[in-house]
C-alpha positions in Angstrom: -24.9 -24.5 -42.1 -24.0 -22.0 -44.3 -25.8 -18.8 -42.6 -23.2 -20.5 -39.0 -19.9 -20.0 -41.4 -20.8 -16.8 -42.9 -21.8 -15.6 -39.0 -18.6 -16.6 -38.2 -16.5 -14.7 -41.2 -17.8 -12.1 -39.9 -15.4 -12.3 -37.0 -12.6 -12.5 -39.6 -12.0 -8.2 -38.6 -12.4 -6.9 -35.6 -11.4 -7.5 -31.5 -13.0 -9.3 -28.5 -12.8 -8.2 -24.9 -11.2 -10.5 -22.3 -14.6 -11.1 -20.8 -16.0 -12.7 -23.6 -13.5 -15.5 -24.0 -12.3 -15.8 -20.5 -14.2 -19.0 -19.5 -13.0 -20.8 -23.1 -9.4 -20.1 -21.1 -10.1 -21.1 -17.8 -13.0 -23.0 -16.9 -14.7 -24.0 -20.5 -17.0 -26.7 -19.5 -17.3 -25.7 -15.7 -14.6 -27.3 -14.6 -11.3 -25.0 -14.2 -9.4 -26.7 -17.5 -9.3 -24.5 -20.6 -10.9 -25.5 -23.8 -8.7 -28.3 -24.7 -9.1 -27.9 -28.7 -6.8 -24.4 -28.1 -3.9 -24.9 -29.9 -1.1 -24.5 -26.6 1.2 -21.8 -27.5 -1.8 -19.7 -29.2 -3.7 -20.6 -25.4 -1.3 -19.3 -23.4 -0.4 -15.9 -25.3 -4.2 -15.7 -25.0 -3.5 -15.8 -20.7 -1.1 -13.1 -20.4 -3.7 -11.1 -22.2 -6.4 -12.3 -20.4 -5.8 -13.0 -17.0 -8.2 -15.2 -14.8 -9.2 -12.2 -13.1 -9.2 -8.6 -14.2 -8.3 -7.1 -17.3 -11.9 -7.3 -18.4 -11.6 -4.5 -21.3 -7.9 -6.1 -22.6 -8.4 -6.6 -26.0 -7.5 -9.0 -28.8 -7.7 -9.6 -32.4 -10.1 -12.0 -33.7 -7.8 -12.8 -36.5 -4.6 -12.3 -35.3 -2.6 -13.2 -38.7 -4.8 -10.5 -40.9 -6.7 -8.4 -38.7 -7.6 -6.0 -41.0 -8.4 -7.7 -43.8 -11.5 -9.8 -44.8 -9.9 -13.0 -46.0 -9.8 -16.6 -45.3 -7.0 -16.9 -42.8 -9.7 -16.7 -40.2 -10.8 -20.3 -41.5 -7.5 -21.4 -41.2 -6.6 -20.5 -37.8 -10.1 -22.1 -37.1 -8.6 -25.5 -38.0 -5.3 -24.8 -36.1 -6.9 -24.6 -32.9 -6.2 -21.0 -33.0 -9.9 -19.4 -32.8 -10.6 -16.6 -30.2 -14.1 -17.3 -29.6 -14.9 -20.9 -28.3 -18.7 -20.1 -30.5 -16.2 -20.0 -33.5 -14.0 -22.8 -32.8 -16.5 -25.2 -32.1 -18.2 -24.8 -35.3 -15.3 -26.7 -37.0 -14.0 -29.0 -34.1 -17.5 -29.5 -32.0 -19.7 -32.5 -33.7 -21.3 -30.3 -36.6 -18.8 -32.3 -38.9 -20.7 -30.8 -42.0 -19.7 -27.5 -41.2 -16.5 -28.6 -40.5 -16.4 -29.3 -43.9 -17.2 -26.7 -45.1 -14.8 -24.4 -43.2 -11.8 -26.7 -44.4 -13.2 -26.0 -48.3 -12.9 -21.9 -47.7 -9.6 -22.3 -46.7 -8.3 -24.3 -49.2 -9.4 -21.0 -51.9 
């Protein structure tokens, strides 16, 4: 569980093409509703950025509150339903609850 959270630090810097998390807005388990653990204000900013077609190459912060900095506000907008990448979010609201745990004790430091 461990080598999933630090995996997904990682993504505390650094952007993600609309591409990549399209589906997560759109059609997340096949069918056409979002992900429905997206927090709703953070889900649709995430739309005008990322329309349901085109605008493959529009870009957006992973971490939105500190994007340039390697801290543990990533975790926290994990547990606010505010996580870019559905692979991401799911670790903490998907059924791995240890993990889930886990992620809640980072962002308490």
């Amino acid at each position: 569980m461990i080598s999933k959270i630090n995996i997904a630090g990682g993504h505390s810097t650094g952007v993600a093409r609309c591409v990549t998390y399209r589906q997560t807005l759109y059609s997340q388990n096949g069918n056409n509703q979002p992900d429905l653990t997206l927090e709703r204000n953070y889900y649709n900013g995430l739309k005008t950025v990322c329309p349901e077609v085109g605008g493959d190459n529009n870009v957006t912060p992973l971490d939105f509150s500190s994007p340039l900095k390697f801290d543990n506000k990533y975790f926290k907008l994990l547990l606010w339903g505010k996580g870019l990448l559905n692979s991401d979010q799911f670790l903490l609201t998907g059924k791995a609850r240890k993990t889930a745990e886990l992620g809640e004790k980072l962002c308490r430091k």
